[in-house]
N, C-alpha and C positions, 0 to 999 in steps of 0.2 A: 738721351739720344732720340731723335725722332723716330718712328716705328710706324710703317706703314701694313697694316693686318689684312691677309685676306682671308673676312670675316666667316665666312661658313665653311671654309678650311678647315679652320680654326676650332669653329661649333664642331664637326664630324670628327676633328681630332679626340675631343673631348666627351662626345658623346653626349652631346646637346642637339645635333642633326643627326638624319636618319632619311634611308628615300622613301618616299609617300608620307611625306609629314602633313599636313595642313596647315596654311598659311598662318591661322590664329597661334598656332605650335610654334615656328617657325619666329613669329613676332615673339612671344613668351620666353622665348630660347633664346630672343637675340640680346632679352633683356636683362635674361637670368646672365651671361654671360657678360655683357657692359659693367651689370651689377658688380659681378666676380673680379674683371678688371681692373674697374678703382679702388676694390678691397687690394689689391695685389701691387700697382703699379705708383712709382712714388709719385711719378708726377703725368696725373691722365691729359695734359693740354700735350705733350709729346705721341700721343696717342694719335690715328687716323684710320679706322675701318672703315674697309671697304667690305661692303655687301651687293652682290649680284641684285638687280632686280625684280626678278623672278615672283619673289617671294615677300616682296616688300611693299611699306606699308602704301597707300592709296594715294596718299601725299605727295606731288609732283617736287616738292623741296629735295634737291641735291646731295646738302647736305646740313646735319643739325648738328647743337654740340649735348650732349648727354653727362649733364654733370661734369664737366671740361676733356670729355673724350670727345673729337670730334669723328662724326659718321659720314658715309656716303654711300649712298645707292647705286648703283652702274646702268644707267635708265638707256634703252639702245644700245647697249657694249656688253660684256663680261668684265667681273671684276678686275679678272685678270688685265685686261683690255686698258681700263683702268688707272691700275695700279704701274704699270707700263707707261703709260701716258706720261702720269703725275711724274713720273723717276725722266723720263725722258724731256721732261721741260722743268725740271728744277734744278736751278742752277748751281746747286752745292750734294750732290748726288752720291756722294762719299759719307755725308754726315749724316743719313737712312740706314735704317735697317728694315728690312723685308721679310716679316715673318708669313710662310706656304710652305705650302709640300710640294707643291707646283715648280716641276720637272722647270717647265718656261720661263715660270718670273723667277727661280732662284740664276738661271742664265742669261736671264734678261740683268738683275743686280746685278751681277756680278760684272756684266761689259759695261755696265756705268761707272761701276767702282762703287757701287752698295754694299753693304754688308747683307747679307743675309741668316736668318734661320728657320730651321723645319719648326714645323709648330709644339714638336717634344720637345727642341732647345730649348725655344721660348716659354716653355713650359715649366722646363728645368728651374729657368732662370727667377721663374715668377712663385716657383714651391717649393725655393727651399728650404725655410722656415718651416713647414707641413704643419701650420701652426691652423692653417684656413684649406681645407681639401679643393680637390674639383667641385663645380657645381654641382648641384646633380639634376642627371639628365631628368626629363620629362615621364612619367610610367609609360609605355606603350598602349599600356590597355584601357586606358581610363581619358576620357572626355570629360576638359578642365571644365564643361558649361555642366554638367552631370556627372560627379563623382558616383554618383548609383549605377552608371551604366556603362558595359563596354561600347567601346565605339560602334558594332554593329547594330547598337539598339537591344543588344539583349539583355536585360535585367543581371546585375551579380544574384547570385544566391544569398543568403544570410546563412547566419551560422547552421540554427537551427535545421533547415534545408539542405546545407551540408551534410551535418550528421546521418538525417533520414536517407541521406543515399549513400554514404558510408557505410550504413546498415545493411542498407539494401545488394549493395555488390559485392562486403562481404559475406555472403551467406550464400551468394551465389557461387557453383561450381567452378574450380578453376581450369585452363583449356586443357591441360593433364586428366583431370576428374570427368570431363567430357570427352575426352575420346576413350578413354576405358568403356566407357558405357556401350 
């Protein structure tokens, strides 16, 4: 059945979005996630995410196809805006399904005569075998261009560097043993 996704829904369902991602994150996620789709979906040309613009790639193209999922961008619009659109000028409106979480486009389906579901249905539907898990999400703390470093530029520790301050703050008084004194 055709399936129209509103795509960073979808990623924040999952926990592949997050707010203050960076856009290269953002790309990474969208990928990891299309990836995850055609492992899960028997047939990805029934497929058509929608992804806001916001966060999308550089590339004025509309829409591509991804391994036979087809993509789109909301360039000027919101997704939602959209996906709205697309239901409201197609002429078999009934034979969609609308996977958001979105209050508006499952009411919007719904007065077309779309089927709809939350993004845990569609979820459901896609893990029931739990043979292939969720994705997994992005670490927060780690910048993919430098695994050495958190995001603010400050160096991880090593182990060794670890320990030496494990030593060091166990030996130090606890806030119990400091106010006795």
């Amino acid at each position: 059945m055709p399936t129209l996704i509103d795509g960073y829904n979808l990623m924040h369902a999952i926990g592949l979005a997050r707010p203050q991602m960076r856009p290269r994150d953002f790309e990474k996620n969208r990928e990891r996630l299309l990836a995850w789709l055609l492992e899960k979906v028997a047939d990805p040309a029934e497929l058509l995410v929608i992804f806001d613009a916001q966060n999308a790639p550089r590339h004025g193209t509309q829409e591509v196809v991804r391994q036979g999922i087809r993509v789109q961008f909301a360039h000027r619009e919101s997704a939602d805006d959209r996906i709205e659109d697309l239901l409201a000028r197609e002429l078999n409106p009934r034979a969609w399904v609308v996977v958001s979480n979105d209050t508006r486009l499952q009411q919007s389906a719904r007065r077309r005569g779309a089927k709809f579901q939350t993004c845990n249905e569609f979820l459901d539907t896609l893990t029931d075998d739990r043979s292939s898990p969720l994705p997994d999400p992005e670490p927060e703390f780690f910048d993919e261009a430098a695994n050495s470093e958190r995001r603010d530029g400050v160096p991880l520790l090593s182990d060794e560097e670890n320990q030496q301050l494990l030593q060091i703050f166990q030996t130090l008084p606890s806030p119990r043993q400091r106010q006795r004194r």
